[in-house]
ROTOR-903791 format. One record per residue: residue number from 0; x, y, z of N, C-alpha, C in turn. Coordinates in steps of 0.1 Angstrom, whole numbers. Example, Ala and Ser with C-alpha at 12.3 -4.5 7.8 and 13.67 -1.06 7.14 Angstrom:
<nodes>
0, 132, -57, 78, 123, -45, 78, 132, -33, 78;
1, 128, -22, 71, 137, -11, 71, 129, 0, 79;
</nodes>
This chain:
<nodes>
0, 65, -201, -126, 62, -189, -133, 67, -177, -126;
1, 73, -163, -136, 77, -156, -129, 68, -142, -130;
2, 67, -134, -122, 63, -121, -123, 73, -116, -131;
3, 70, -105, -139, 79, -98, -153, 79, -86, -144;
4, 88, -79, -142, 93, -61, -138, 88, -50, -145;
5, 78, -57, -151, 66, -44, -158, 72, -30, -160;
6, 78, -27, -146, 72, -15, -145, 91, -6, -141;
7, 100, -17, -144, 112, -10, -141, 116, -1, -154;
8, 123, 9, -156, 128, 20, -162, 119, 32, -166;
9, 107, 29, -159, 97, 37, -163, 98, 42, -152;
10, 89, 35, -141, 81, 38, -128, 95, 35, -116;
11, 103, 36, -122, 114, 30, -114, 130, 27, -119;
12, 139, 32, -118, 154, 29, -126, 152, 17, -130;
13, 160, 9, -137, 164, -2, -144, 175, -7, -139;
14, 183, 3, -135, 196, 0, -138, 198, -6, -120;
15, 205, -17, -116, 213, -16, -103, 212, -12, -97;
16, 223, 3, -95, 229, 11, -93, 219, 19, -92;
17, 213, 26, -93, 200, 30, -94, 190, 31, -86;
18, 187, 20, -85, 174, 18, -84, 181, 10, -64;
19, 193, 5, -60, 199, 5, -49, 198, 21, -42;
20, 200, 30, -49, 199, 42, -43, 187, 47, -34;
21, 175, 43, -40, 166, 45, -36, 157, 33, -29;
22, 167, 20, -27, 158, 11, -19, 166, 11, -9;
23, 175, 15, -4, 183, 15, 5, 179, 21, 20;
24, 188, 21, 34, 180, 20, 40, 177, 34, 45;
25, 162, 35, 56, 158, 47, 56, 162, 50, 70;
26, 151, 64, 76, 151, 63, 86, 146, 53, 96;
27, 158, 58, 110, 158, 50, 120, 141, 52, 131;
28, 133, 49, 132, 124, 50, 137, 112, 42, 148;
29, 129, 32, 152, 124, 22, 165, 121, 12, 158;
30, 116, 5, 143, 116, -7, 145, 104, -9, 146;
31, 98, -28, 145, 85, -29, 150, 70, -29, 140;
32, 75, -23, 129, 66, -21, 122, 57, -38, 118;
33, 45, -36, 119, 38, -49, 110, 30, -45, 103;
34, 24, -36, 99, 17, -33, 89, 16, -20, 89;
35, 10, -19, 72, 15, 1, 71, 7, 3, 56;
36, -1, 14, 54, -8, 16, 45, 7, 28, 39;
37, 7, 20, 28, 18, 31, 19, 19, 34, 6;
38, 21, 45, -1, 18, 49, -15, 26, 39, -25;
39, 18, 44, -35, 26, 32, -49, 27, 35, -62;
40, 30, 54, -59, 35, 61, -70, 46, 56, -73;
41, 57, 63, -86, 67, 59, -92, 76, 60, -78;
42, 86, 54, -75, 95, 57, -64, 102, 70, -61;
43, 104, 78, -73, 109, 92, -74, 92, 96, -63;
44, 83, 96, -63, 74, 101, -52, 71, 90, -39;
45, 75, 80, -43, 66, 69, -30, 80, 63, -24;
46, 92, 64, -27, 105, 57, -25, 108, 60, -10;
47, 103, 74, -7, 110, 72, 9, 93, 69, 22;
48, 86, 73, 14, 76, 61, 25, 75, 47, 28;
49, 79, 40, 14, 82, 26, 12, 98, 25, 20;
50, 104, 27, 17, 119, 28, 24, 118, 27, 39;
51, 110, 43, 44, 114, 39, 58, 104, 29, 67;
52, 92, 22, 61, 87, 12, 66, 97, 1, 62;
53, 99, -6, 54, 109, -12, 54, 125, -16, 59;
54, 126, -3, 63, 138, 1, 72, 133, 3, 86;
55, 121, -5, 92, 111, -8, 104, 106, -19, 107;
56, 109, -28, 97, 102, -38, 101, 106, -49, 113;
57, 93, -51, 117, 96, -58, 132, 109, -70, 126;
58, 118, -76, 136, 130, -82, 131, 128, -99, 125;
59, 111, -102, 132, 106, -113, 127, 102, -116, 115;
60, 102, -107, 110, 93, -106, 93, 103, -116, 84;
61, 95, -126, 76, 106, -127, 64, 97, -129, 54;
62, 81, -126, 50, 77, -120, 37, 68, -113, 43;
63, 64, -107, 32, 54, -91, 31, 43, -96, 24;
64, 28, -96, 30, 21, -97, 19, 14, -79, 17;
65, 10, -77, 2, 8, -66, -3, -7, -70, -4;
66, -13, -60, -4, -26, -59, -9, -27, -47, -15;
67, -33, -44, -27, -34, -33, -34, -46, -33, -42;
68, -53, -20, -50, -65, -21, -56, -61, -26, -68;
69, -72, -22, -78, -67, -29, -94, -72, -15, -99;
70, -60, -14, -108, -60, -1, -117, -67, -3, -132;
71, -61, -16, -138, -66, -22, -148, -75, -31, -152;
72, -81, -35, -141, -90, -47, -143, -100, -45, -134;
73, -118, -47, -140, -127, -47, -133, -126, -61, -125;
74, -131, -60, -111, -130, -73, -104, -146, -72, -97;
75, -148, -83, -95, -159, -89, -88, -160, -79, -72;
76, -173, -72, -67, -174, -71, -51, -171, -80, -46;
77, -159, -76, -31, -162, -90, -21, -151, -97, -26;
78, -143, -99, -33, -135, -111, -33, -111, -106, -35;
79, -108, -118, -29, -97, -113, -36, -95, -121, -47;
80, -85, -112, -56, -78, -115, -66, -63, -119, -62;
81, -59, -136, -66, -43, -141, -65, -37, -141, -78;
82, -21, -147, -74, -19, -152, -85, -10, -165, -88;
83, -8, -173, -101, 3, -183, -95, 14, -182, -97;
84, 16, -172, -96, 34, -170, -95, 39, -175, -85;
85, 49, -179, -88, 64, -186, -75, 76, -175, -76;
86, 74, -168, -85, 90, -155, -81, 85, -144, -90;
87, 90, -130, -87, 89, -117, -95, 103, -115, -94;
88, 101, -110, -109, 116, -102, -108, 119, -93, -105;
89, 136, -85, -102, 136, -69, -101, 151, -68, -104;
90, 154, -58, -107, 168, -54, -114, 176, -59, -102;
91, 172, -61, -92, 181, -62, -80, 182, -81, -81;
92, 169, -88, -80, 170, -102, -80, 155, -106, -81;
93, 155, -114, -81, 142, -125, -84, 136, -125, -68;
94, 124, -122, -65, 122, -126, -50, 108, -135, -48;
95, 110, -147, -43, 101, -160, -36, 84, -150, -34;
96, 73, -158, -44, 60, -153, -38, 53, -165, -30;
97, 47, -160, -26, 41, -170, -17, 25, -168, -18;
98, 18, -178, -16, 3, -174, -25, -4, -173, -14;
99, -12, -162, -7, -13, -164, 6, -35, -170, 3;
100, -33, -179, 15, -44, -192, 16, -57, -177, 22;
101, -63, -175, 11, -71, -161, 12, -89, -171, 6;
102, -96, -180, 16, -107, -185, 10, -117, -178, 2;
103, -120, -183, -8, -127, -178, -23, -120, -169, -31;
104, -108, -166, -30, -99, -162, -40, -97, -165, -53;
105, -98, -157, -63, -102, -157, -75, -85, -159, -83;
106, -79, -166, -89, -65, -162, -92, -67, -161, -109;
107, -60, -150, -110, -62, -142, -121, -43, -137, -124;
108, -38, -142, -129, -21, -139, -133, -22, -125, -139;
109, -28, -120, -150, -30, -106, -154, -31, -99, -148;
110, -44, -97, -138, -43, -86, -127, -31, -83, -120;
111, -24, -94, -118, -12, -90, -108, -4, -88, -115;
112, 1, -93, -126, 16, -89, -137, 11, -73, -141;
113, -3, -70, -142, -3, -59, -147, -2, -44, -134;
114, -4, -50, -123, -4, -37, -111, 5, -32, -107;
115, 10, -18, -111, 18, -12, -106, 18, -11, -89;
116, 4, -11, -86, 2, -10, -72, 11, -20, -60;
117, 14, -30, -70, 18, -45, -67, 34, -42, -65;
118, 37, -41, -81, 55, -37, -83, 60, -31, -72;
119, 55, -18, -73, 66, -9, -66, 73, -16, -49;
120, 69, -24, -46, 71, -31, -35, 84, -45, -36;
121, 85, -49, -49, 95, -60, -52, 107, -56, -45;
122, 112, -44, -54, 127, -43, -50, 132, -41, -38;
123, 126, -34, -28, 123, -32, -17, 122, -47, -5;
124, 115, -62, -9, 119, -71, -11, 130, -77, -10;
125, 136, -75, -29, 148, -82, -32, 157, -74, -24;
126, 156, -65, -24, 168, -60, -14, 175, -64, -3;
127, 160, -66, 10, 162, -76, 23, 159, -92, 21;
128, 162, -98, 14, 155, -110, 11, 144, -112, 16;
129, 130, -108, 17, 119, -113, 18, 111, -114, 6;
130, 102, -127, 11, 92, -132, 0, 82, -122, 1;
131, 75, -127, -12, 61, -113, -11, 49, -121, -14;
132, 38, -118, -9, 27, -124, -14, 21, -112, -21;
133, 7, -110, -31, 4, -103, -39, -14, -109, -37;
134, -22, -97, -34, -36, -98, -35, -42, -85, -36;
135, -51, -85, -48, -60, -76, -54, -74, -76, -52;
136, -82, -64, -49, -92, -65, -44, -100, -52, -50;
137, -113, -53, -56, -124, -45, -57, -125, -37, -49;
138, -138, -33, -53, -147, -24, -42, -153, -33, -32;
139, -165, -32, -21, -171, -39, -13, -183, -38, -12;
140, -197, -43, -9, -209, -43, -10, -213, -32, 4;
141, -198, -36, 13, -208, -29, 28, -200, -39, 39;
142, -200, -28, 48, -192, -35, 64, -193, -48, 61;
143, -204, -57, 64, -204, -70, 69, -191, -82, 56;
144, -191, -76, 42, -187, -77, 34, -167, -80, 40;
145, -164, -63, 40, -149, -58, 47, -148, -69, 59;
146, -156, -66, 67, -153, -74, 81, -150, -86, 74;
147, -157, -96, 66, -149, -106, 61, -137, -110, 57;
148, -132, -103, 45, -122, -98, 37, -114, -98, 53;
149, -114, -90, 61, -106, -88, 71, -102, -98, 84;
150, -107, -109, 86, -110, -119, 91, -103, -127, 86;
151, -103, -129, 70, -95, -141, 61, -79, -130, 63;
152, -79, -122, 62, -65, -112, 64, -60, -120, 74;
153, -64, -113, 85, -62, -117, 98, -55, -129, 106;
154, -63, -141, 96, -57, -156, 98, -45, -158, 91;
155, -39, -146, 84, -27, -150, 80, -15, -145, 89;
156, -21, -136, 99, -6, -131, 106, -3, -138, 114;
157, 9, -142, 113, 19, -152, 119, 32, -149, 127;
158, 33, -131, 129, 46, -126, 134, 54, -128, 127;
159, 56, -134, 118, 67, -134, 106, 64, -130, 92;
160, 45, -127, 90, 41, -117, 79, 37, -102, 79;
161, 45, -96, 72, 40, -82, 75, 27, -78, 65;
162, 20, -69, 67, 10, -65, 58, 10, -54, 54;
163, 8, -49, 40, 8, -35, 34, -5, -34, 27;
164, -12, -23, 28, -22, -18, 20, -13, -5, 11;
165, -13, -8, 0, -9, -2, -13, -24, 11, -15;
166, -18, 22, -13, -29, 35, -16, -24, 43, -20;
167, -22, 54, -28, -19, 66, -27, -33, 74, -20;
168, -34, 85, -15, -45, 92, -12, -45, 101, -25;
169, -54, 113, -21, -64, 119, -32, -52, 126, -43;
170, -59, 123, -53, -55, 122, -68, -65, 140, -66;
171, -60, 151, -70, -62, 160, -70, -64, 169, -82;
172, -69, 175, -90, -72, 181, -103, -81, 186, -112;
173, -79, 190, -123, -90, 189, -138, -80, 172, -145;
174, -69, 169, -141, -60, 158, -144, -71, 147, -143;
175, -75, 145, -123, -86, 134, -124, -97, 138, -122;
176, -102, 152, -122, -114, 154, -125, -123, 157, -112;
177, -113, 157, -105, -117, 163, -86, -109, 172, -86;
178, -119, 189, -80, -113, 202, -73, -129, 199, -66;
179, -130, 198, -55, -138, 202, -44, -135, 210, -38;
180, -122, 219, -35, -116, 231, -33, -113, 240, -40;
181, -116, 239, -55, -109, 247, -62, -95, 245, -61;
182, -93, 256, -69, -79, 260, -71, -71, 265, -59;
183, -58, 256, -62, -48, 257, -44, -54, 250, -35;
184, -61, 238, -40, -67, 230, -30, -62, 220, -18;
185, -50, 224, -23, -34, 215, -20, -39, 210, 3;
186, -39, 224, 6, -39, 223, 19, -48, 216, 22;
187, -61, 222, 18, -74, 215, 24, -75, 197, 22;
188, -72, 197, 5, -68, 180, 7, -63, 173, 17;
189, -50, 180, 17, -38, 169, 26, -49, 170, 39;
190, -50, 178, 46, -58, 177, 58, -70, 167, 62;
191, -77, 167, 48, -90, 156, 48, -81, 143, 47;
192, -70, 143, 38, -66, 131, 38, -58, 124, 54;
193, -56, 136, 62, -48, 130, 76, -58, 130, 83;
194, -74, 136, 79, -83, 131, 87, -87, 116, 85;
195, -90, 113, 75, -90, 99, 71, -80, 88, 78;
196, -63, 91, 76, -59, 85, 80, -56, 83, 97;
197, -61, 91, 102, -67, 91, 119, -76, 78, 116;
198, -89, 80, 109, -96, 70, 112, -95, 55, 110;
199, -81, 57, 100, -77, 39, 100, -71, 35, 110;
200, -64, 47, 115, -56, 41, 129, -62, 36, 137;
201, -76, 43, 138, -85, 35, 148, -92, 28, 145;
202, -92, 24, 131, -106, 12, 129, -116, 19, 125;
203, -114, 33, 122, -131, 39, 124, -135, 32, 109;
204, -138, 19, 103, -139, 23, 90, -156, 31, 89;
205, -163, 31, 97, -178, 34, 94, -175, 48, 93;
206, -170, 57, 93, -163, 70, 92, -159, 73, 75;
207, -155, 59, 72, -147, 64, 55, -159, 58, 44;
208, -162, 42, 48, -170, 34, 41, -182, 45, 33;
209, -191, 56, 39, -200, 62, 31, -192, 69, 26;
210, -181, 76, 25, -175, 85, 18, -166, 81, 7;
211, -165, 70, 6, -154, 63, -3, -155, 64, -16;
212, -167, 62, -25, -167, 67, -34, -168, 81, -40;
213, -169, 90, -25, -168, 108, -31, -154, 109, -35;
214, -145, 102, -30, -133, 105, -24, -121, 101, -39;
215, -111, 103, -37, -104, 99, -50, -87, 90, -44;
216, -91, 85, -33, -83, 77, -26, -78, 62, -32;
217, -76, 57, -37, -74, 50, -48, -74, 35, -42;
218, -70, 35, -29, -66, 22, -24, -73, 18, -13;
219, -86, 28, -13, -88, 31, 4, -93, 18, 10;
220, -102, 9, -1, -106, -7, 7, -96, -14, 9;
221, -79, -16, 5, -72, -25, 11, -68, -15, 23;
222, -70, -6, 25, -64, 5, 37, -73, 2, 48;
223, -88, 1, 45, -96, -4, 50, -98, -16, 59;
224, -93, -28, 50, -91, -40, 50, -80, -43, 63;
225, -65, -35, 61, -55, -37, 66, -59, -32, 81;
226, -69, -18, 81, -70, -15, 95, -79, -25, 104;
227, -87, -29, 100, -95, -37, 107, -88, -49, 109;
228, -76, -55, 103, -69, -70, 103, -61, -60, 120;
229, -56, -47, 115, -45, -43, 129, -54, -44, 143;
230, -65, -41, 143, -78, -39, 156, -78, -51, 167;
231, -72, -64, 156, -78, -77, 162, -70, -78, 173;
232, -54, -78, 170, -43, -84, 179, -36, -70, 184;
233, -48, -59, 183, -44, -46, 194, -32, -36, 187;
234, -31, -40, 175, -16, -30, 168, -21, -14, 176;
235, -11, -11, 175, -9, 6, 175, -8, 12, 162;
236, -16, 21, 151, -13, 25, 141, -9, 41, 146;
237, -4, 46, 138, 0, 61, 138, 8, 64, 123;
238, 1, 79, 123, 5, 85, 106, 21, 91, 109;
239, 33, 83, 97, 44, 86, 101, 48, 97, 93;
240, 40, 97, 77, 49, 107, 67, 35, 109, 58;
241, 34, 120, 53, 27, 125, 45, 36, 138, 34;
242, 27, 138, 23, 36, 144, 15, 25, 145, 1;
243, 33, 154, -6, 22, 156, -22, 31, 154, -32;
244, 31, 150, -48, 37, 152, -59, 46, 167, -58;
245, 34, 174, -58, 39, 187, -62, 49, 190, -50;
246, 49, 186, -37, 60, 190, -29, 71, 188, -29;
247, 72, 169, -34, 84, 162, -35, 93, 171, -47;
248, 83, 170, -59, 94, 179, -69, 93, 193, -66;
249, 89, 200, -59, 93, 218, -57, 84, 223, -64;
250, 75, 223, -68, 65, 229, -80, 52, 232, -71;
251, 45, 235, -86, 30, 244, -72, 25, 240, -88;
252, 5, 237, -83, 0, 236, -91, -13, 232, -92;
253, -26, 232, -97, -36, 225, -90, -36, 214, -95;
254, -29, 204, -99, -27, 189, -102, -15, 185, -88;
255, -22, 179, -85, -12, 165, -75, -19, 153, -69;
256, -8, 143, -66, -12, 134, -54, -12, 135, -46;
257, -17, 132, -32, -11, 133, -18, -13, 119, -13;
258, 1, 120, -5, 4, 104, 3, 7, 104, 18;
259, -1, 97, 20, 4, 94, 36, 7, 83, 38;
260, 14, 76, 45, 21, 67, 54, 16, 64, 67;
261, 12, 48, 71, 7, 46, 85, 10, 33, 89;
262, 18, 37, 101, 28, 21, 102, 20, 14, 118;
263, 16, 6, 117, 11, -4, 132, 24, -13, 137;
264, 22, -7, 152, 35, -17, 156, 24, -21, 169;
265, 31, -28, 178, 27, -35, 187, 26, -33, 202;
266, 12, -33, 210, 16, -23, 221, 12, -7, 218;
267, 23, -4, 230, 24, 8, 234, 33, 15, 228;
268, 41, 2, 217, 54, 8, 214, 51, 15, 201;
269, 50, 35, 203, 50, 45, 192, 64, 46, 184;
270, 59, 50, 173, 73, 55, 165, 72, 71, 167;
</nodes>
């Protein structure tokens, strides 16, 4: 069975040529990367945070597993969501999934054919030939809950799996229905949001967990998930790129996204 490209000509060129322009490689920034919480807007806004983690990855990687929320589908607390696909497509090529062995996993093919959260990561993939794995995940009941979820993570890294938590941060507006700043709230967001992302670098999740549902962070339990899997085997996280909608296109407005980027490598060794 294949994953369908859902989401190419829309959320993403169609064409080739295209859509190579923008998976192509990024900045040079040492390399090393194994896991990285990164946005999963259309690639015209998420293209060069996905790019330059991928243009980082440690040299042993040969699939990515993604974890992302669910945009379209209510899911059960506590568990993940798989699926059984064996390949997704992408205007570039078909790329190998791999179903990763996540105990009490619920497999649900819909959820994942339908997540953009999921897509935007393929081509990026087909590009370097790696396989991808694909897991979707609710909300959580509470620490002891996460710390599990994080645990089953955990037993999958093998120095040759990378891990991504799929997030945009805060959705800003009367659009989603959050101004806790008011109007021009632009600054004060981005700032709560690089406060946040400090505390995944360190694990703090007991810092985000009460605040998560104030918040309009979209992805923040696999972000969650991903930090606590980095804690175990000592990663180094640090925030590499941050950015808003309204910045990327030149505009001003009290509607945007804001995205940050956070790559764990190994050691001592910073980007």
């Amino acid at each position: 069975m294949e994953r369908r490209a859902l989401f190419a000509g829309s959320w993403y060129p169609a064409d080739r040529h295209g859509l190579e322009a923008i998976v192509s490689a990024g900045r040079d920034l040492g390399g090393g990367a194994l896991m990285g919480v990164l946005p999963h807007a259309g690639l015209m806004f998420s293209g060069r945070f996905i790019r330059d983690f991928f243009s980082n990855l440690d040299s042993r990687v040969d699939r990515v597993l993604v974890i992302s929320p669910s945009h379209y589908h209510v899911l059960p607390e506590d568990t993940f969501v798989i699926s059984s696909f064996d390949s997704a497509a992408s205007p570039l090529s078909s790329v190998p999934v791999f179903r990763p062995d996540l105990p009490g996993a619920m497999v649900c093919d819909e959820a994942i054919q339908s997540e953009h959260a999921l897509e935007m990561f393929i081509p990026f993939c087909a590009a370097r030939s790696l396989a991808v794995g694909f897991a979707v995940v609710g909300d959580v009941s509470g620490r002891d809950a996460l710390d599990a979820l994080s645990r089953d993570v955990r037993a999958l890294l093998d120095g040759r799996t990378a891990l991504i938590a799929s997030s945009d941060f805060t959705h800003y507006g009367r659009r989603f229905g959050y101004m806790p700043y008011g109007a021009d709230g632009e600054k004060k967001a981005v700032a709560e949001d690089l406060r946040i992302a400090s505390l995944l670098c360190r694990a703090d999740v007991d810092g985000i967990l009460p605040i998560r549902h104030r918040r309009t962070i979209c992805g923040i339990v696999p972000a969650m998930i991903v930090s606590l899997a980095a804690s175990s085997p000592g990663l180094v996280g640090q925030v590499v790129d941050s950015g808003t909608s309204c910045g990327i296109l030149g505009t001003s407005g009290d509607d945007f996204v804001s995205y940050v980027s956070i790559f764990w490598r190994c050691g001592d060794e910073r980007l």
